[in-house]
N, C-alpha and C positions, 0 to 999 in steps of 0.2 A: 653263415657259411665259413668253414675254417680256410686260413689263408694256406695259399699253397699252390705249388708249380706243376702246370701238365705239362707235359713234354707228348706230342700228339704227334704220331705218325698220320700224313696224307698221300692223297693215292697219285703217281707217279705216270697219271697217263688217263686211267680209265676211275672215273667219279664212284661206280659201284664197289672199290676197294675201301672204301671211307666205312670203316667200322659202327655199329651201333654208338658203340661203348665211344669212340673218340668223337662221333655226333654229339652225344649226349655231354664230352667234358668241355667241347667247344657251347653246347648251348647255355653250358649253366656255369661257364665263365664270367667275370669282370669285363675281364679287357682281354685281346689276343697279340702277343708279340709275334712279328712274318717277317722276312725277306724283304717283301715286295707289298705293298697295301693295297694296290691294285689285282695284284694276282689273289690273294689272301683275301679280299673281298669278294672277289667272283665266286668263292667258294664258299663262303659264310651268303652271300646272295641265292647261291644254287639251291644251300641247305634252306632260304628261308629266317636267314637268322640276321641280324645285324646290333654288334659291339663296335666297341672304341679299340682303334688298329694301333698297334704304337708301332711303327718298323724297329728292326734290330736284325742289323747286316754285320758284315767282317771291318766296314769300317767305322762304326760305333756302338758296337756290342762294350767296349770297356766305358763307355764313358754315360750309356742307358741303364747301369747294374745300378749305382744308387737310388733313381728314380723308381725303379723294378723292389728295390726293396723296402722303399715306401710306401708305395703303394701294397707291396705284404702285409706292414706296418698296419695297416689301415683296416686290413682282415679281408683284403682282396683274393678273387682265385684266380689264376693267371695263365691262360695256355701259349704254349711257346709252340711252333709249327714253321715248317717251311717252305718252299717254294713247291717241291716235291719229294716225296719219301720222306726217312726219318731225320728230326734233327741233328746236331751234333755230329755226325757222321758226315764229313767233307761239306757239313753246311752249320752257319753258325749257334753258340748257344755252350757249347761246350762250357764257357768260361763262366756265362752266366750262370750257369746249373754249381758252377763249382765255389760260387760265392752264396748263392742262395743256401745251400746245403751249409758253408761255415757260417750265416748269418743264423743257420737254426731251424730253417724253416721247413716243410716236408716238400718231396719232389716224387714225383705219379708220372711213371713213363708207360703208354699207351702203345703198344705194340702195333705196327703195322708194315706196310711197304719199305721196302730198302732194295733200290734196286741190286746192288752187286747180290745179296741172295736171292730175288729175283732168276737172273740169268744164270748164274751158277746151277740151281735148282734146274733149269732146261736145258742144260749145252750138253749132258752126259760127260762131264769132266771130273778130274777129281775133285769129289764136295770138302774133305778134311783131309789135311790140314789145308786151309787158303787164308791167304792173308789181303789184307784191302787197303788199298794205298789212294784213294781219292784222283783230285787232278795231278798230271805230270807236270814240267818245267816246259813251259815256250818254245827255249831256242833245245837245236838239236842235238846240241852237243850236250846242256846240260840234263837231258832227256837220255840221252844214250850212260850218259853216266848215273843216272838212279837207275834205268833197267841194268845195267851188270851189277851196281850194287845191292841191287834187290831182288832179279829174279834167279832164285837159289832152288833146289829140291827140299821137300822137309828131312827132319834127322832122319827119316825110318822108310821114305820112297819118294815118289811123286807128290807135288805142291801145285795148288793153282792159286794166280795170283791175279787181282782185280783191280783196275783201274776205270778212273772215268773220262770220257775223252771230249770234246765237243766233232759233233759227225766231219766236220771242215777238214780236221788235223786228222782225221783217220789214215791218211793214204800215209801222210810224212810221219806217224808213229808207227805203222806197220815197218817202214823203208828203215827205222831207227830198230824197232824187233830184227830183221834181215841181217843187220849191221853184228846186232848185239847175239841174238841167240835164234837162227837162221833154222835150226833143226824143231824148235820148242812147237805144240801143240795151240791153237789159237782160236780164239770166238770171237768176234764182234757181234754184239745182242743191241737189237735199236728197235726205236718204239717200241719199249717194252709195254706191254698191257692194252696196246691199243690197237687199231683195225691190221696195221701196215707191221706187225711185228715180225721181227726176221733174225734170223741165225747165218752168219757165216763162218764155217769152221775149215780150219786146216794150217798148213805152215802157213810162216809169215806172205812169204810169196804168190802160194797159191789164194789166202783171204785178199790179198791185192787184185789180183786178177781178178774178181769173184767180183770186185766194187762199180758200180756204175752211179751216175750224179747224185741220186734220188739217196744214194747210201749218205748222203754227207747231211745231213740235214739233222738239225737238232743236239741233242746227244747220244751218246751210246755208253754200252760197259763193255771192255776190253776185255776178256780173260786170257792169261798164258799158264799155260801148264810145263812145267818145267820135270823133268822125270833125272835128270841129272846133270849137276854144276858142266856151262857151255864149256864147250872144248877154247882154249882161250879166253878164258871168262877173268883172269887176272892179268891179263896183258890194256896195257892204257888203250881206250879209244883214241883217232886220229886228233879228233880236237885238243883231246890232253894233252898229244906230244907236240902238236903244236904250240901251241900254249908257254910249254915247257923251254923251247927252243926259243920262241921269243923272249922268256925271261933270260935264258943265259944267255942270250945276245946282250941282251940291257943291260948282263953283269958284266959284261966284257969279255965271258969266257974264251978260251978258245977250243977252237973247232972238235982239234984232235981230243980232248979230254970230257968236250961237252959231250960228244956224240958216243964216247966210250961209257961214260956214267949215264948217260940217258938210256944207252940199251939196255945195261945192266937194271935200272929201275921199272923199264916198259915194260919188258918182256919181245919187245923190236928188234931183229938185227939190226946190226951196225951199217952194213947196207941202205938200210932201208930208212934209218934214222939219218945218217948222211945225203942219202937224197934227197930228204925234207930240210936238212939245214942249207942246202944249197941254193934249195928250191925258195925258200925263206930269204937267200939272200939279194935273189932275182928279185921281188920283187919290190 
C-alpha cells in the first residue's frame, strides 16, 4: 500500500452521510488521526472497523507532524478526520497537510459534510459570493470588532458570511449583529442533518425573539447576508472608544484635545466622546 494522507470528511450529525468512498479510505487505512479518540472510535465501532487512533488537536498538531511523517516513512496510509464535517476547515490538520505535502508525500481529500455549506445550501440566502469565518472571539467587544471588519457586501452585490457559534453564545452574538449591522439579513441553522433540524431567519432582533432554551444547545452556523457596507460601519465600536479613552488617560492627556482627536478618529461626536471621558472619570 503506497504511503499517503486521507483527509476524510465525516458526517456532522446524521451517520448515513458517511460516504462509500470515505468507509472504504478509513477501512483500509493504517492508523487514523481525530480530534477526540473517543468520539473517532464510536465511529470506526459503528462502521465495524477498529485501527490505532493517534489524537491530533489544535494543541498538538505541531509537535504530532514528525511522528505522522514517520510513520509515512514506513509506507503507512493515514486518514486524518474530525470530530465532525470536514478537516482543516475551523478544525485542525491544516498544518499537518502542509508539511506532509513539502515532505513529498501524496494527500487524498475525500469530500463530504461541511457544515457552513450545509446551511447555506437551505437558508435561501445568497450562495456566492460567501465567505466562512469559523469560531468568533469570546468577549464582546472583540467579537463586535471582527463583525464590522468583516461583514462587508461583495464587489458586485450581496455577500453572505458564515460563522460557527456554540448554541449558548447565540443570543449575545445576535445582541453584538444588532450592535454592529442591525438592518443585515440572518439564519441561525442548528442540528443540522439530524431529527431536531431548524432554521431561524430574519433581522438580528427578530432571530432573538424567535430563540427559546432548546435553541442554545449544541452548535450552530450563523449566516449574515450583508447586501450593503452598514450605515456606520467605520465608526469605533463603544469598547473601542473605550479603550481608547483609557489609554489617553494613562498618557496623561488632556481632556480637551483627547476628546477632540478621538472624535476626529471614531467617527463619535464630541459630545458624545466627552460624556464617555467623564463618565470614565467617575469611575
Amino acid at each position: 500500500m503506497t504511503a499517503e494522507l486521507r483527509v476524510v470528511a465525516t458526517p456532522i450529525g446524521n451517520l448515513g452521510d458517511l460516504t462509500p468512498r470515505a468507509q472504504q479510505a478509513l477501512a483500509t487505512a493504517d492508523l487514523v488521526l481525530c480530534e477526540d479518540t473517543r468520539h473517532s472510535g464510536a465511529l470506526l465501532h459503528h462502521l465495524g472497523l477498529k485501527k490505532p487512533l493517534w489524537s491530533l488537536h489544535a494543541h498538538n498538531e505541531t509537535a504530532r507532524i514528525d511522528s505522522v511523517l514517520q510513520a509515512l516513512a514506513e509506507g503507512q496510509a493515514i486518514a486524518l478526520v474530525s470530530d465532525a464535517g470536514t478537516p482543516c476547515l475551523s478544525d485542525p490538520g491544516a498544518e499537518l497537510v502542509a508539511a506532509v505535502r513539502h515532505a513529498g508525500y501524496p494527500v487524498t481529500s475525500l469530500p463530504g459534510p461541511f457544515a457552513a455549506a450545509v446551511a447555506l445550501a437551505a437558508a435561501g440566502m445568497t450562495p456566492v459570493p460567501f465567505a466562512f469565518w469559523g469560531f468568533l472571539a469570546k468577549k464582546s467587544g472583540e467579537r463586535q470588532r471582527q463583525l464590522q471588519a468583516r461583514l462587508l457586501p461583495g464587489p458586485e452585490g450581496p455577500m453572505s458570511h458564515a460563522f460557527y457559534v456554540p448554541g449558548r453564545d447565540v443570543p449575545e452574538l445576535l445582541a453584538d449583529l444588532q450592535a454592529v449591522a442591525p438592518a443585515a439579513r440572518v439564519c441561525v441553522a442548528r442540528e443540522l442533518t439530524k431529527i431536531h433540524e431548524g432554521f431561524l431567519l430574519g433581522t438580528p432582533a427578530e432571530v432573538a425573539a424567535q430563540l427559546r432554551p432548546e435553541h442554545e444547545r449544541g452548535e450552530a452556523v450563523l449566516l449574515v447576508e450583508i447586501r450593503a457596507k452598514p450605515a456606520g460601519s467605520d465608526k469605533w465600536i463603544e469598547a473601542e472608544l473605550l479603550e481608547k479613552i483609557e489609554q489617553a488617560r494613562k498618557e496623561g492627556q488632556r481632556a480637551k484635545q483627547a476628546v477632540a482627536d478621538l472624535a476626529a478618529a471614531s467617527g463619535w461626536s464630541r459630545n458624545d466622546v466627552y460624556a464617555r471621558w467623564v463618565a470614565s472619570d467617575a469611575e
